[in-house]
C-alpha positions, 0 to 999 in steps of 0.5 A, a space after each residue: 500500500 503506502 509502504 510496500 513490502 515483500 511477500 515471502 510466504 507462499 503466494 497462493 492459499 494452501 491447498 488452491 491448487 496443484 503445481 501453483 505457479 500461474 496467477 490470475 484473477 481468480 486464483 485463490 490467496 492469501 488476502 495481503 496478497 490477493 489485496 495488493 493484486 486487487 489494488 494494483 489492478 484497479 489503478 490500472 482500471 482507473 487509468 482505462 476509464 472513467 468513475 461513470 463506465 457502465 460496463 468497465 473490465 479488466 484484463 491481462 495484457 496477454 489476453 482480450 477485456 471482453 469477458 464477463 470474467 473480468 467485468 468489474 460491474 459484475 458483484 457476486 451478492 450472495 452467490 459467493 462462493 468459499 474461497 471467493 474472498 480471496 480472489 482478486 477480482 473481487 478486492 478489485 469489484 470492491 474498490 471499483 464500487 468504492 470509485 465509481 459511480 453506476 450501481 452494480 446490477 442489483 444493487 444499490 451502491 451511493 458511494 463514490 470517492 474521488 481517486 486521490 482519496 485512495 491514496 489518503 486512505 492508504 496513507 492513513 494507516 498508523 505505523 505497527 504491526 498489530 490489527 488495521 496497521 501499515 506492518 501487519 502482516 509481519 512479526 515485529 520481533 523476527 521482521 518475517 510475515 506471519 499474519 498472511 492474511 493481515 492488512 487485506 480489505 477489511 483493513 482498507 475498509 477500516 481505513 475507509 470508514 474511520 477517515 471519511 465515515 463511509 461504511 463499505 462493509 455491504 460492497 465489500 460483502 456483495 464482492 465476496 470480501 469476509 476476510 
């Protein structure tokens, strides 16, 4: 986020899948990880349009836009699958919903925060590696991660409600976001 770290733990979540070794938008990970996906992909949303995109999608640069898949106005709502959670694109549908400013269809959405509020939330994190700070992840005492699932959405949604009193918690449901 505002201070980068490295992820030296196992990219994927245990038991995901054999042989881990491609990432893609719905593989299962850990949520520090699978939220820094998300967040980086949705600065490159950002960049191919604009907070009012009725039908915005996101793709790898080896393969086309076009598919449902990967159609950011897409919430799963209440047919989240287990594992769903930890799916970037979901982290990504999240932020996107925060941003923009067309309802998901389905449902109503009236948040919509500029982009540099982004980078104010993410630089509002306190230094320290307990719960909803910018090191939680790591183990203060051996600097090594040891919380994998530390510093995901629900820290930005945290973030979120505690500088601008926007309560995000029924998008980040309606992307599948419970841890």
């Amino acid at each position: 986020m505002s201070k980068p770290f490295t992820f030296t733990g196992a990219y994927d979540h245990p038991n995901t899948c054999t042989g881990c070794g491609s990432w893609s938008f719905t593989s299962q990970e850990w949520a520090a990880a699978g939220f820094e996906e998300g967040l980086a992909t949705f600065a490159g949303d950002v960049a191919m349009y604009w907070f009012f995109a009725p039908q915005p999608t996101t793709c790898l640069s080896s393969s086309s836009c076009g598919i449902a898949s990967q159609h950011i106005e897409n919430s799963g709502g209440s047919s989240c699958a287990a594992g769903n959670e930890r799916h970037p694109i979901n982290v990504d549908r999240y932020l996107w919903d925060i941003y923009d400013s067309i309802d998901d269809p389905g449902f109503v959405d009236t948040t919509a925060i500029n982009y540099w509020q982004f980078f104010a939330i993410m630089n509002a994190y306190p230094s320290g590696t307990s719960n909803h700070q910018i090191d939680e992840p790591w183990n203060a005492a051996f600097t090594a991660v040891d919380n994998f699932d530390g510093r995901g959405s629900s820290d930005f949604e945290f973030r979120l409600n505690n500088l601008y009193t926007i309560d995000s918690s029924v998008l980040r449901s309606n992307n599948c976001g419970s841890i």
